[in-house]
ZAFIVO-70946 format. One record per residue (C-alpha): x, y, z; residue number from 1. Coordinates in nm, 3 decimals, always signed. Example, Ala and Ser with C-alpha at 12.3 -4.5 7.8 and 13.67 -1.06 7.14 Angstrom:
% ZAFIVO-70946
{{+1.230 -0.450 +0.780} 1}
{{+1.367 -0.106 +0.714} 2}
//
This chain:
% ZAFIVO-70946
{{+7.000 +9.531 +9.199} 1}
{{+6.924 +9.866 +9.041} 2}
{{+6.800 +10.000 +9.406} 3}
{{+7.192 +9.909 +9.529} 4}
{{+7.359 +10.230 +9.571} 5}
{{+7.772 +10.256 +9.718} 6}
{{+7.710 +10.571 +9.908} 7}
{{+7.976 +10.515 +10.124} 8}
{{+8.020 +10.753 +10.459} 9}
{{+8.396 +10.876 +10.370} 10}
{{+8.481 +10.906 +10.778} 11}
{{+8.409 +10.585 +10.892} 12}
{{+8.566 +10.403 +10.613} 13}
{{+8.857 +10.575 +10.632} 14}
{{+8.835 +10.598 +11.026} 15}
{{+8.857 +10.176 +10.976} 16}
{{+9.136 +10.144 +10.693} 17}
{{+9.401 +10.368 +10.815} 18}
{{+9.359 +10.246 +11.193} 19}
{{+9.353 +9.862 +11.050} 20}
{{+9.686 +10.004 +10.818} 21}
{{+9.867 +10.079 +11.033} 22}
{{+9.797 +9.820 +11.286} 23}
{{+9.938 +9.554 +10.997} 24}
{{+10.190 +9.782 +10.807} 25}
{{+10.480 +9.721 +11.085} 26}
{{+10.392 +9.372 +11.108} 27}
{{+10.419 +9.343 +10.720} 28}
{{+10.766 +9.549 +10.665} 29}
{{+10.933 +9.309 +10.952} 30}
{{+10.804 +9.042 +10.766} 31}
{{+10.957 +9.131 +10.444} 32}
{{+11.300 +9.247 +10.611} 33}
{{+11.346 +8.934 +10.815} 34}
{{+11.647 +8.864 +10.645} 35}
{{+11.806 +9.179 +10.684} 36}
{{+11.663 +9.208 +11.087} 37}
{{+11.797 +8.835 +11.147} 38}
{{+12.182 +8.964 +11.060} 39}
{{+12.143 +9.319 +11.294} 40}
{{+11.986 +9.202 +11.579} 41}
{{+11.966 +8.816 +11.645} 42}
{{+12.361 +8.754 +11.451} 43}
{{+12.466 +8.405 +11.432} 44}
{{+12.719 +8.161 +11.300} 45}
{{+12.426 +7.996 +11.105} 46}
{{+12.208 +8.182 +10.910} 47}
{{+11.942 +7.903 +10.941} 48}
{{+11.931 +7.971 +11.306} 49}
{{+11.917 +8.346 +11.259} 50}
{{+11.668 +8.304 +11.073} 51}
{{+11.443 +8.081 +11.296} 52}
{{+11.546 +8.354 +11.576} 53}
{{+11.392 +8.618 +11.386} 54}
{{+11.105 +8.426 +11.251} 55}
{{+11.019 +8.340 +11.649} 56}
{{+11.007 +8.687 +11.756} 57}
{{+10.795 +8.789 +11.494} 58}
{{+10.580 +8.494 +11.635} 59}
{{+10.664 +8.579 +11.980} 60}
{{+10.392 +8.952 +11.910} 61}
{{+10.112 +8.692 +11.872} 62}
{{+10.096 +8.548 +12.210} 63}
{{+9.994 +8.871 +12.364} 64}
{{+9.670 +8.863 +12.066} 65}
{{+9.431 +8.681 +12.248} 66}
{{+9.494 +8.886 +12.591} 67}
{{+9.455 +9.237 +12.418} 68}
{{+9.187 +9.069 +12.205} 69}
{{+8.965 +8.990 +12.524} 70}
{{+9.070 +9.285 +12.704} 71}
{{+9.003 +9.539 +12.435} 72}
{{+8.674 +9.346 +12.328} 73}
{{+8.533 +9.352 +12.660} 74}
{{+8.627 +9.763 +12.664} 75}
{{+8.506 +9.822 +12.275} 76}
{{+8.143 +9.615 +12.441} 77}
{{+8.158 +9.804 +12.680} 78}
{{+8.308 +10.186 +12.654} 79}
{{+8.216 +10.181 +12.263} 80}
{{+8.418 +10.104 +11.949} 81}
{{+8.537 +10.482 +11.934} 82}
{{+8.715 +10.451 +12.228} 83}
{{+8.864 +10.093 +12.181} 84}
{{+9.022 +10.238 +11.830} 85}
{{+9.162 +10.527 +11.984} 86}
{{+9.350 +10.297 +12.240} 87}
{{+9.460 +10.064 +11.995} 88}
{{+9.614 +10.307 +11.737} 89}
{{+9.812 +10.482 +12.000} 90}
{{+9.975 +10.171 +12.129} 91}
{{+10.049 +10.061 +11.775} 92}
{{+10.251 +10.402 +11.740} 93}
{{+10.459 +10.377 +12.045} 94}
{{+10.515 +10.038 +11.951} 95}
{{+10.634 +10.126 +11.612} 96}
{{+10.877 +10.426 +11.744} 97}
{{+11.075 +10.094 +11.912} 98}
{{+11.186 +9.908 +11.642} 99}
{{+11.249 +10.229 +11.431} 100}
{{+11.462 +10.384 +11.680} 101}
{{+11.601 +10.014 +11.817} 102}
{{+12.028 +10.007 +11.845} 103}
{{+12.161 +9.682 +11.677} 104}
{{+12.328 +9.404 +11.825} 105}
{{+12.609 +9.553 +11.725} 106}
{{+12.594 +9.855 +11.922} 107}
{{+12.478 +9.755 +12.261} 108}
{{+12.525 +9.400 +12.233} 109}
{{+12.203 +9.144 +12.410} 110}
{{+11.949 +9.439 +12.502} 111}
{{+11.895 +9.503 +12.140} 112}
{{+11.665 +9.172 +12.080} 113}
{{+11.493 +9.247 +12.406} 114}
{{+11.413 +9.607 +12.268} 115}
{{+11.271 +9.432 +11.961} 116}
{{+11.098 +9.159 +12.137} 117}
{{+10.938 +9.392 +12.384} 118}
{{+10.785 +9.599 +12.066} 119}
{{+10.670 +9.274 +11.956} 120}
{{+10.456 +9.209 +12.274} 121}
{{+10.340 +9.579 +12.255} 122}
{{+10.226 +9.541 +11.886} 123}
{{+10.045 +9.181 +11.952} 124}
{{+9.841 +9.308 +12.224} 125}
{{+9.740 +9.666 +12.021} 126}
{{+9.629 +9.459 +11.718} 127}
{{+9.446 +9.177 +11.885} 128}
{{+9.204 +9.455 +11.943} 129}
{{+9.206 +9.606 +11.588} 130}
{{+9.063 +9.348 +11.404} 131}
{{+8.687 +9.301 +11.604} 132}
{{+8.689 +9.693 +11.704} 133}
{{+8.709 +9.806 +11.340} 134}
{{+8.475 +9.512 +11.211} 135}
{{+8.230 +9.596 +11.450} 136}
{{+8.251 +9.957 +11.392} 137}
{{+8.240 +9.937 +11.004} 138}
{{+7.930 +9.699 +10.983} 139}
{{+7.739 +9.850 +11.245} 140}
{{+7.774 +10.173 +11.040} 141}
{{+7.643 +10.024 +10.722} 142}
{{+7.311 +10.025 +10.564} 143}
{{+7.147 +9.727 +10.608} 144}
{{+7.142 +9.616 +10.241} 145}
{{+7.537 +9.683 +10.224} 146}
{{+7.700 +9.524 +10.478} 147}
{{+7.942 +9.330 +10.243} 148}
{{+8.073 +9.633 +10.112} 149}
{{+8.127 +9.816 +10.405} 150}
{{+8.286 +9.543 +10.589} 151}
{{+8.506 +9.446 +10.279} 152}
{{+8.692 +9.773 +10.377} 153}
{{+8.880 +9.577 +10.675} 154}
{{+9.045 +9.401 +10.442} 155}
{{+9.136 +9.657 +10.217} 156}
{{+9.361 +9.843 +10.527} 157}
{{+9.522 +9.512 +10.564} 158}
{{+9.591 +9.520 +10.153} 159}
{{+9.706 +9.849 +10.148} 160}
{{+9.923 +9.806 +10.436} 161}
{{+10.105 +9.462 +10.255} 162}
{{+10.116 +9.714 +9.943} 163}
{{+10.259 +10.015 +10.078} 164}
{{+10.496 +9.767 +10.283} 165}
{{+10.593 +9.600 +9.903} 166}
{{+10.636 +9.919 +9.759} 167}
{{+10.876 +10.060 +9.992} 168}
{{+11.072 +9.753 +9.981} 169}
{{+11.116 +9.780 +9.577} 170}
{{+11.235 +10.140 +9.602} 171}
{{+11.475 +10.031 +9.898} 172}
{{+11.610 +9.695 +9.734} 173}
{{+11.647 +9.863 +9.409} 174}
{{+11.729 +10.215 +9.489} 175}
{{+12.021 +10.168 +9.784} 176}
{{+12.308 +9.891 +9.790} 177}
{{+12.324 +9.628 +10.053} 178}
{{+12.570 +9.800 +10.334} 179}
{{+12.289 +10.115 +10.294} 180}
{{+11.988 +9.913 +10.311} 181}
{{+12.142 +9.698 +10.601} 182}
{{+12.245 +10.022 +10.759} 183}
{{+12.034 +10.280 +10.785} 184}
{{+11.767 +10.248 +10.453} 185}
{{+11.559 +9.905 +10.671} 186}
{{+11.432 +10.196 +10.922} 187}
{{+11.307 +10.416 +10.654} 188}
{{+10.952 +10.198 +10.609} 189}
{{+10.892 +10.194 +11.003} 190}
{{+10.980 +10.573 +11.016} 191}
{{+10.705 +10.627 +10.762} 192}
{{+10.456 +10.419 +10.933} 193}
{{+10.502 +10.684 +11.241} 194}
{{+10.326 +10.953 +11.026} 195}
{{+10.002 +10.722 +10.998} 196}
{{+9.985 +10.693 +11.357} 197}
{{+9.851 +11.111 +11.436} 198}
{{+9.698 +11.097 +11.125} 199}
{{+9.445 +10.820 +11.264} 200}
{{+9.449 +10.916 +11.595} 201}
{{+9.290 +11.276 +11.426} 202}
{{+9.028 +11.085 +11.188} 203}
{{+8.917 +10.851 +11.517} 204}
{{+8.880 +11.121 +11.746} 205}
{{+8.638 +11.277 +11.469} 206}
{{+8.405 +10.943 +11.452} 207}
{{+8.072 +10.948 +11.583} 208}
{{+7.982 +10.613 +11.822} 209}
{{+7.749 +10.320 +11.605} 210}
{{+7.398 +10.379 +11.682} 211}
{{+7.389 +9.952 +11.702} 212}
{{+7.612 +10.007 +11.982} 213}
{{+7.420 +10.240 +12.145} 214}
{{+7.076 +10.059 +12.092} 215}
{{+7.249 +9.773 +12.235} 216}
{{+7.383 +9.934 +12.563} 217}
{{+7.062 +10.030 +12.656} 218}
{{+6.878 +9.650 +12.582} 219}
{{+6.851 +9.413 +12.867} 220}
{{+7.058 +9.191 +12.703} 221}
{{+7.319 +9.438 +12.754} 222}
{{+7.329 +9.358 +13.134} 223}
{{+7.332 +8.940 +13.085} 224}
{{+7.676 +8.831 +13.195} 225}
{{+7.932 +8.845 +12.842} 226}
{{+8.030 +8.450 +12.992} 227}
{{+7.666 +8.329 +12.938} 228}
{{+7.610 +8.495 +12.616} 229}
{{+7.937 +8.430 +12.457} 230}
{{+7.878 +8.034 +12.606} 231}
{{+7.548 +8.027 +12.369} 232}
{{+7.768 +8.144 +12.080} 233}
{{+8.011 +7.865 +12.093} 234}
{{+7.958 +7.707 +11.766} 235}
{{+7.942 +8.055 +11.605} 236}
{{+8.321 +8.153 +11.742} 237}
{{+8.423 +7.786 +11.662} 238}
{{+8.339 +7.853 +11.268} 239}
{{+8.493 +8.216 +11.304} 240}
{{+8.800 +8.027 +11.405} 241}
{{+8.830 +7.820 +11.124} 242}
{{+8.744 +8.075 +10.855} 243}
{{+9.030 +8.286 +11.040} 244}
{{+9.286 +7.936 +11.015} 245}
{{+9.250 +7.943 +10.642} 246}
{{+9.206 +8.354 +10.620} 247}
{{+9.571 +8.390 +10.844} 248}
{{+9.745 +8.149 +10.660} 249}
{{+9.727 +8.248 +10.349} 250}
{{+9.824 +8.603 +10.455} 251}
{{+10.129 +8.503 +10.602} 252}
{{+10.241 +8.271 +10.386} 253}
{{+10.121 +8.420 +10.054} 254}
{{+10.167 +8.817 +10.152} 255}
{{+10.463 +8.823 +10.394} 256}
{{+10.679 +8.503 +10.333} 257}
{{+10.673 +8.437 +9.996} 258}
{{+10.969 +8.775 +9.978} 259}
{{+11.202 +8.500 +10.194} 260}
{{+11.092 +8.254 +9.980} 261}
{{+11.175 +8.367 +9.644} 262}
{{+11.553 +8.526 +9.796} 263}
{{+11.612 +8.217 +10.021} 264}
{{+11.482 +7.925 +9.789} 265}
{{+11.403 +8.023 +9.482} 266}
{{+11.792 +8.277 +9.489} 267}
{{+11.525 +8.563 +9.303} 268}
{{+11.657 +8.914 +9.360} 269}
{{+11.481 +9.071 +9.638} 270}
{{+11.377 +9.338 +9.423} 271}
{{+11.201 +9.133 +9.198} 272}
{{+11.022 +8.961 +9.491} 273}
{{+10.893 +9.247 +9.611} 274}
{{+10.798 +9.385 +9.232} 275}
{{+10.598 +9.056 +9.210} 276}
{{+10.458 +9.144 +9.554} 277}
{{+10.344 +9.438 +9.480} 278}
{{+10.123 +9.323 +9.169} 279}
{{+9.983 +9.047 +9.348} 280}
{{+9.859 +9.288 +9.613} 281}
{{+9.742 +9.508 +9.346} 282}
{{+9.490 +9.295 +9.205} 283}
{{+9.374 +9.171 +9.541} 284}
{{+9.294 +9.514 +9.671} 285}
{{+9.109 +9.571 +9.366} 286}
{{+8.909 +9.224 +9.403} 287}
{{+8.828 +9.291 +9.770} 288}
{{+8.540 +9.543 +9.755} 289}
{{+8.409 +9.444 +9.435} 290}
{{+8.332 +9.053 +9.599} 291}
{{+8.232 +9.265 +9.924} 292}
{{+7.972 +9.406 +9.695} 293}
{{+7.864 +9.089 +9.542} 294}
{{+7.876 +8.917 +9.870} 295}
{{+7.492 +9.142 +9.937} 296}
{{+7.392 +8.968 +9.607} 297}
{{+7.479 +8.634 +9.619} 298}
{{+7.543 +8.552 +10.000} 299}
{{+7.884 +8.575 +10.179} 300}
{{+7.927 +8.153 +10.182} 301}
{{+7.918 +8.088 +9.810} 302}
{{+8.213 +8.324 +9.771} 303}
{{+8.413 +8.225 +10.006} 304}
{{+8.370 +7.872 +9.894} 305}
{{+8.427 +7.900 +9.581} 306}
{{+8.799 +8.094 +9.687} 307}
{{+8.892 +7.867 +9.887} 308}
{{+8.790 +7.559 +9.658} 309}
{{+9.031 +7.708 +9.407} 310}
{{+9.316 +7.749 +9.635} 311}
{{+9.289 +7.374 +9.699} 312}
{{+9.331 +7.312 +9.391} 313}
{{+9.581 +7.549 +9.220} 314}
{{+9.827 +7.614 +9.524} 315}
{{+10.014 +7.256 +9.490} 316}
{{+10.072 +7.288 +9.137} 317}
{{+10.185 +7.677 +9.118} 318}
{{+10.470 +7.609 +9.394} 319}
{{+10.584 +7.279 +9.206} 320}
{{+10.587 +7.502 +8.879} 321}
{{+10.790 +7.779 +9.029} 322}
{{+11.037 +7.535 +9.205} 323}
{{+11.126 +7.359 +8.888} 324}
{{+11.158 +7.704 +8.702} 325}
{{+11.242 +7.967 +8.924} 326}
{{+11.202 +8.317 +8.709} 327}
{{+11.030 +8.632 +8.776} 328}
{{+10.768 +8.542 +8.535} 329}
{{+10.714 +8.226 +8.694} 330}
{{+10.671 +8.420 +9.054} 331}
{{+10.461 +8.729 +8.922} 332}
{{+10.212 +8.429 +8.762} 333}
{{+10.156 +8.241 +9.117} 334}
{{+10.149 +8.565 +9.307} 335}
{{+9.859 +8.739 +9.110} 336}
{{+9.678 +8.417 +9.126} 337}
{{+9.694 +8.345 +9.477} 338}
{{+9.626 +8.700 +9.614} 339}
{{+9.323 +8.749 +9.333} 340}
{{+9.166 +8.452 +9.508} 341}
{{+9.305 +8.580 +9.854} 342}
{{+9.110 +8.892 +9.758} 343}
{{+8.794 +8.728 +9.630} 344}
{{+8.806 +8.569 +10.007} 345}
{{+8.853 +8.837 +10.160} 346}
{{+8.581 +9.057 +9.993} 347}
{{+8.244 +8.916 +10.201} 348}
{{+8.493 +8.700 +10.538} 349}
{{+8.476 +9.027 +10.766} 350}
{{+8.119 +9.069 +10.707} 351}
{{+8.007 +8.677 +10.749} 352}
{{+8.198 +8.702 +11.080} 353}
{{+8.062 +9.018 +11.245} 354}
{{+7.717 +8.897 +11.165} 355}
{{+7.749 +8.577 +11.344} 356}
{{+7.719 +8.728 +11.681} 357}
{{+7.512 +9.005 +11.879} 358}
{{+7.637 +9.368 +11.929} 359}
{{+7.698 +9.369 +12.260} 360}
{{+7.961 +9.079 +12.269} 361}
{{+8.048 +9.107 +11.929} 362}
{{+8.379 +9.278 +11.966} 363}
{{+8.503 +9.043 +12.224} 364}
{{+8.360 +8.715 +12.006} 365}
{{+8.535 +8.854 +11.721} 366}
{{+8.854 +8.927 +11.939} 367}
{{+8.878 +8.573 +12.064} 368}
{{+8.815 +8.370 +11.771} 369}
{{+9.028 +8.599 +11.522} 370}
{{+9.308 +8.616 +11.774} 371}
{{+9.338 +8.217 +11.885} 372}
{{+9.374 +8.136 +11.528} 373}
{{+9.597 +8.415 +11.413} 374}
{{+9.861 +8.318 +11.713} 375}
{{+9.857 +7.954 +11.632} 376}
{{+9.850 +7.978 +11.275} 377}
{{+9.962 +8.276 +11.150} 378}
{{+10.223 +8.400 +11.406} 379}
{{+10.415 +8.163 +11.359} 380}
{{+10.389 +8.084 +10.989} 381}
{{+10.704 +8.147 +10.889} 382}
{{+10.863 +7.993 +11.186} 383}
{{+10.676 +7.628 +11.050} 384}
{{+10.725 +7.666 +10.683} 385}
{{+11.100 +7.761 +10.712} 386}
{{+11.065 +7.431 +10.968} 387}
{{+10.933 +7.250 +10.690} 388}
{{+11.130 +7.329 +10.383} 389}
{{+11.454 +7.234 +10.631} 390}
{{+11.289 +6.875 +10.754} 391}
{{+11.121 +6.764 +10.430} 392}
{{+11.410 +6.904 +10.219} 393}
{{+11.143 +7.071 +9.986} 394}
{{+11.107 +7.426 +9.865} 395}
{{+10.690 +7.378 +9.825} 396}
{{+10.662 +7.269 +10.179} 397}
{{+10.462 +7.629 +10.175} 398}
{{+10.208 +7.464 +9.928} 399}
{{+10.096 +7.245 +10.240} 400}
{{+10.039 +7.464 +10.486} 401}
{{+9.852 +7.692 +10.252} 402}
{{+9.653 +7.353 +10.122} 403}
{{+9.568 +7.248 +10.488} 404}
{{+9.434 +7.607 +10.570} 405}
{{+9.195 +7.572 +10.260} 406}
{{+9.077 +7.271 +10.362} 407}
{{+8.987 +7.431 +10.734} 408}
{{+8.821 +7.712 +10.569} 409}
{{+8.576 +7.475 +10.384} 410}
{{+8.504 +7.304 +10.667} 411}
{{+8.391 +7.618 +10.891} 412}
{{+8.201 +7.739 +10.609} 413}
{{+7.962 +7.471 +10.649} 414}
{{+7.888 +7.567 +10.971} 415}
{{+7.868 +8.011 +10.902} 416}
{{+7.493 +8.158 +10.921} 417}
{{+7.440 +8.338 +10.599} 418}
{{+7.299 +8.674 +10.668} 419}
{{+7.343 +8.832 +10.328} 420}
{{+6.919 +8.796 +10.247} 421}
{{+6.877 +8.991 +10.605} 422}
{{+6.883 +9.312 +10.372} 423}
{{+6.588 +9.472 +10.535} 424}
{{+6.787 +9.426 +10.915} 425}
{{+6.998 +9.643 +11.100} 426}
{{+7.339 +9.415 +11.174} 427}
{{+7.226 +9.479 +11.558} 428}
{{+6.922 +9.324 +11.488} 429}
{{+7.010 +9.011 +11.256} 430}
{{+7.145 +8.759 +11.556} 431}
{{+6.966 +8.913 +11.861} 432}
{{+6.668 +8.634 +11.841} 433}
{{+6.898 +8.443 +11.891} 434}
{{+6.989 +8.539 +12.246} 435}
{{+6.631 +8.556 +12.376} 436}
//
């Protein structure tokens, strides 16, 4: 352990976060304003069905995933990951200007939800790409011996994004009264994700190309169809998938819902809910690369095990405890718990996924699992949970869904290749016997 060294190269991580950032920060701050976006834009007699309105378009971004998911995979394989994160974060700006700039219902009536919805679409197919561009990118840029750190650093953008996101949200809540904050003070957070967007544009165009990717575009391999190779890799993407079920779940439900929770079920300020928030993300930003780091130790499957393991077994019992005493104590408690283990997850899951495939389809592998299981089970997580507390007449009706991702995650763990011991390989070496 003493020959382990973090000598991290400063570009590429930060090339990774603030791309990955910003790709989740406007997804995040419509999450936590649901509430406020359901009265502006989709107004209705019941708030209920508001509610499900604005819960479906955020859903609605996610069917457009897996399509930019292939289609920037195949173009990151293909015209390198440089050039697929330049496309990506540019999209995810324009997209972004939209909803900040967006009329209300109120001003020119039915076009205003299209405006949204169309932003939606925009933002879905700009992130499915995000995700197995900056993956690839960061682990193909690591030392062999610290590929669990390096990749950790995905997950980090998408913590700081929730965090930044939470933060804002506080300061709103608590700093502007309801007629500001539902009239002008909701815009201010995706206004200040529009700075992000030159800023990584700048960093990206700085980045160098991996040298795995350009080993790999001049291999042989390189020239097999992507169909055939992907087709050998079935298994591989079907575990991916899984790990991403339980992975997407928990971020929705834990990181962007639980704000509508606490003000819709548990009648918490939203101040408080976002206070709580914030915390919670604290400590799992914190947990992230220090697990990424023990992940080159120990292996990337015990971790993630062991996470989810806990999850199974503390998530029932937290949301029965909060129902029955609903207090800001009572929600700070559950929320560092749940994103500490979120964050002990999320440390070595990048990592174990990039590793499971070759370099020259590993962008559009990555793309197509991550993206299938995001749209079906995180796009529209709070569409089913708000489903769920309204049919089973239960505020812990979250506690299932996050239970039932758990138990997926175990599952596909069983069936992960543990490349952590590979320390002496090159990530664009570790899986290419494979494909011989």
């Amino acid at each position: 352990m003493s020959s382990y060294q973090i000598t991290p190269k400063p570009l590429q991580i930060a090339a990774a976060v603030i791309g990955n950032a910003l790709e989740w920060y406007d997804f995040i701050v419509f999450g936590f304003f649901t509430v406020i976006i359901a009265r502006l834009f989709f107004p209705s007699d019941s708030q209920y069905a508001s509610l499900l309105l604005t819960t479906a378009t955020f859903g609605v971004g996610f069917f457009m995933r897996p399509v930019g998911g292939i289609l920037l995979g195949i173009y990151a394989d293909r015209r390198g990951r440089k050039a697929a994160l330049l496309m990506v974060i540019a999209l995810m700006t324009v997209a972004i200007a939209m909803i900040a700039f967006a009329p209300t219902y109120a001003a020119i009536g039915v076009a205003a939800p299209l405006i949204v919805v169309v932003a939606r679409l925009l933002q879905g197919f700009s992130a499915g790409g995000e995700f197995a561009s900056a993956t690839a990118f960061l682990t193909e840029s690591a030392p062999a011996q610290r590929r669990g750190f390096y990749g950790s650093w995905q997950m980090v953008g998408q913590g700081l994004a929730v965090l930044i996101g939470a933060i804002l949200g506080t300061v709103l809540s608590r700093s502007l009264t309801p007629e500001a904050l539902d009239g002008w003070g909701w815009r201010i957070p995706f206004l200040f994700g529009l700075i992000i967007g030159p800023l990584g544009l700048y960093i990206r165009r700085s980045l160098d190309e991996t040298s795995a990717f350009l080993k790999s575009s001049r291999s042989p391999a390189a020239r097999q169809g992507s169909g055939r190779v992907l087709a050998s890799h079935v298994k591989e993407m079907l575990a991916c998938l899984g790990m991403v079920v339980s992975g997407t779940i928990s971020f929705y439900v834990i990181l962007i819902y639980i704000p509508t929770f606490a003000r819709t079920q548990l009648h918490l300020p939203l101040d408080q809910a976002f206070f709580a928030q914030s915390i919670g993300l604290a400590c799992e930003v914190v947990l992230i690369p220090i697990f990424g780091v023990l992940s080159d130790f120990v292996g990337r499957k015990p971790i993630m095990i062991a996470a989810l393991l806990l999850d199974l077994v503390v998530t029932y019992p937290l949301f029965s405890w909060v129902s029955a005493s609903p207090s800001f104590g009572a929600l700070l408690t559950m929320q560092i718990i749940l994103c500490s283990l979120f964050g002990v997850f999320n440390g070595p899951v990048s990592t174990a996924l990039a590793e499971q495939f070759p370099t020259h389809v590993r962008s559009t592998a990555l793309a197509i699992s991550y993206n299938i299981a995001v749209m079906l089970f995180g796009g529209f997580a709070q569409f089913f949970v708000t489903w769920l507390i309204q049919a089973t007449g239960t505020p812990i009706a979250p506690a299932y869904y996050l239970m039932f991702g758990a138990a997926v995650g175990l599952l596909a763990a069983l069936f992960l290749r543990e490349h952590a011991g590979d320390a002496q390989r090159s990530v664009a070496d570790v899986v290419e016997p494979t494909t011989a």
